[in-house]
N, C-alpha and C positions, 0 to 999 in steps of 0.2 A: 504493500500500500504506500510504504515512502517511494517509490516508483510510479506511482498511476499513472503519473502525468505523463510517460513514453507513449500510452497508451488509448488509444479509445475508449469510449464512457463505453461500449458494448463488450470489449473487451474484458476491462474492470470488472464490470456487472457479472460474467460466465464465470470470473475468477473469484468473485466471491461470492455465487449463489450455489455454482456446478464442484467448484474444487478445479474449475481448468486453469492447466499449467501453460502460461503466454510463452514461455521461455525454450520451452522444447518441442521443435519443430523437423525433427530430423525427417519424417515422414511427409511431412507436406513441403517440405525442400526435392524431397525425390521426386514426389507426384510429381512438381513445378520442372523439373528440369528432364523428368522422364516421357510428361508432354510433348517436349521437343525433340526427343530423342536424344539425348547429350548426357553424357557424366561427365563428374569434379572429381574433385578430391575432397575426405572429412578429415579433420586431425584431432585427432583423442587425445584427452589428458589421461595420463595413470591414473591421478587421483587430482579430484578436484576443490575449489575452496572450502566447499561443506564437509568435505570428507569420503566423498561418493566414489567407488574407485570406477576403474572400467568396466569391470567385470558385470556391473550393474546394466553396462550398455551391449553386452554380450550378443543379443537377439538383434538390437540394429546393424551392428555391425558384421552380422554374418548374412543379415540381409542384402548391406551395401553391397560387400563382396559377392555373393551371389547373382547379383543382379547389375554388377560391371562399373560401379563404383570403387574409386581408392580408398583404401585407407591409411593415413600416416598418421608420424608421432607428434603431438604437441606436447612440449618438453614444458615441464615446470624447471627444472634447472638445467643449466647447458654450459655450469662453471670447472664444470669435473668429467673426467673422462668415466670414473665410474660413476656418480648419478647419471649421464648418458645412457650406459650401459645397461645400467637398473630398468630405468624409465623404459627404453627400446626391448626390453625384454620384457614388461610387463605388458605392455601395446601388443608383442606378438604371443604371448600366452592366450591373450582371448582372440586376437586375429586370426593365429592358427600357422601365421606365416610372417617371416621379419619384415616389417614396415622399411619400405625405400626409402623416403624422403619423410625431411620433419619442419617445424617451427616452432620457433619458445615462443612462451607465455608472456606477453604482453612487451615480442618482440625484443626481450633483453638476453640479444649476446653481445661476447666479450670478445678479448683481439683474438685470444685463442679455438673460441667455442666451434669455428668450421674446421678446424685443423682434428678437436677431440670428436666433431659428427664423423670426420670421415673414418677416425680410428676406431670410432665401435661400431661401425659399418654401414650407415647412412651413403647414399649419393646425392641426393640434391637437397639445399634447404632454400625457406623462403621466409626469412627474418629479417630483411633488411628493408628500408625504405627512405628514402633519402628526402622528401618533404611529408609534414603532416597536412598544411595547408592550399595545397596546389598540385595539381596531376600534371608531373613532367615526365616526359621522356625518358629522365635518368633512372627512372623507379621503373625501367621497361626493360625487355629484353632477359640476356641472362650474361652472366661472370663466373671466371671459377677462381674458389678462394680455399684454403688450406687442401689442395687436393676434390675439394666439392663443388659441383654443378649447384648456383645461387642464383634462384628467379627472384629480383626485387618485386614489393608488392607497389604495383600500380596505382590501385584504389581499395583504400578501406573501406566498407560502410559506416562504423563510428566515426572516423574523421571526416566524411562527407558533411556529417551532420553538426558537429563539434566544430573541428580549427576552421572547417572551409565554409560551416554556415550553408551548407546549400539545402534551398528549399524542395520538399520533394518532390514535386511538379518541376522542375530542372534535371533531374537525377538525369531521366533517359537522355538530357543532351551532353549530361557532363562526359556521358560513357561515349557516345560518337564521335562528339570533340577528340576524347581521348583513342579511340582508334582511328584517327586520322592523324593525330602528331606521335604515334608510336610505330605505326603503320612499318616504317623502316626499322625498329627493331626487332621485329617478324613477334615477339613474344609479349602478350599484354596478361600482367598477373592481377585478379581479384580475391579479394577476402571479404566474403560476407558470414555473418555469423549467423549459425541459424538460431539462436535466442535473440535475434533484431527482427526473424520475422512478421511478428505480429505486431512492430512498435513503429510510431509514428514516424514515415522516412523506410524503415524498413521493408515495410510493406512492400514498396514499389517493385522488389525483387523479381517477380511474375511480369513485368514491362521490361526488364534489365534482360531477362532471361530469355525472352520472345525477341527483343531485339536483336541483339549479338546470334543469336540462333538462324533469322533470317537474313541475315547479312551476307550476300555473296563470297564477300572477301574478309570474313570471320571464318573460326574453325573455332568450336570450345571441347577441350579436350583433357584428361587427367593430367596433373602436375606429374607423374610420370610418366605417361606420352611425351612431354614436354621434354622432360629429362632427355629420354630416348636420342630425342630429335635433336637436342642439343648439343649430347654429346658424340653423335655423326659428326656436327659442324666440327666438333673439335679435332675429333681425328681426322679430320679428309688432310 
């Protein structure tokens, strides 16, 4: 309830009359993007703020994978080679299978952190972002750094809404703009969260998704597709 205000009065009302949870939307992220026919990539925490571990998200995430979704690791710490290790082992215990690529929590790595991804056997991560308040080019594409294939992330959804202020009725043009000035770095990365589904701004996700989708000269594809692709470029 110290939150409503993210959210619609109809919202609010389901969530305290029903018990519905606004925040967990993994299933109607799939619908939305299975519409179009397209998978992403999810990144699971080990264990979460509340204390919830993975293992609780067991059933979606053997659904993801089933149905040609990624799943990677979203690392709570990424200062140590063994909390890496830990974390990417606990992601592949309920996975079934070791998670390729990763991202920490609230995008804090250190100078070392892609050197220790790649040593406990990560290949690509997508932690980095070089503006909060303006979709540039540099946050596009991909680099490699300690050994690791690194897609900057393009566009957040929180910071669309936060540093850059945009209102949601603009979102669908910020993404066009934005595949028009990244265009030449063949690679455009997004992070949407699916607990912004249901929140004001969020929402729009279902326009963001249909767009880029029909876009001739779009492809939306798993962060390891990506990988894939990228690290051809490097070896040719």
């Amino acid at each position: 309830m110290e939150r409503k205000d993210r959210f619609d009065a109809l919202v609010v009302d389901r969530s305290v009359k029903e018990g519905f949870n606004p925040y967990n939307n993994i299933k109607r992220l799939m619908e939305i993007e299975d519409s179009h026919g397209v998978r992403s990539t999810f990144f699971f925490r080990p264990r979460y703020d509340d204390g919830t571990p993975i293992s609780s998200y067991s059933d979606e995430i053997q659904d993801l994978r089933e149905h040609g979704w990624e799943v990677g690791a979203h690392l709570n710490d990424a200062s140590t080679i063994q909390s890496i290790i830990s974390e990417r082992e606990q992601i592949a215990s309920v996975e079934g299978r070791d998670p390729v690529g990763c991202r920490v929590h609230y995008l804090r790595i250190h100078e070392n952190s892609h050197s220790l991804m790649r040593q406990a056997g990560f290949s690509y991560d997508s932690s980095l972002m070089y503006s909060k308040d303006e979709v540039t080019p540099r946050s596009s594409g991909f680099l490699t750094k300690g050994g690791l294939v690194v897609f900057p992330i393009t566009i957040m959804d929180t910071y669309l809404f936060t540093y850059m202020k945009v209102p949601e009725e603009k979102v669908v043009q910020i993404f066009n703009e934005a595949v028009r000035s990244c265009k030449d770095r063949t690679y455009m990365t997004v992070l949407w969260h699916d607990s912004s589904l249901m929140m004001k701004g969020g929402k729009i996700y279902p326009e963001v998704c249909e767009m880029l989708a029909t876009r001739e000269d779009v492809e939306i594809v798993t962060a390891q597709d990506a990988y894939l692709s990228a690290l051809a470029e490097v070896q040719k």
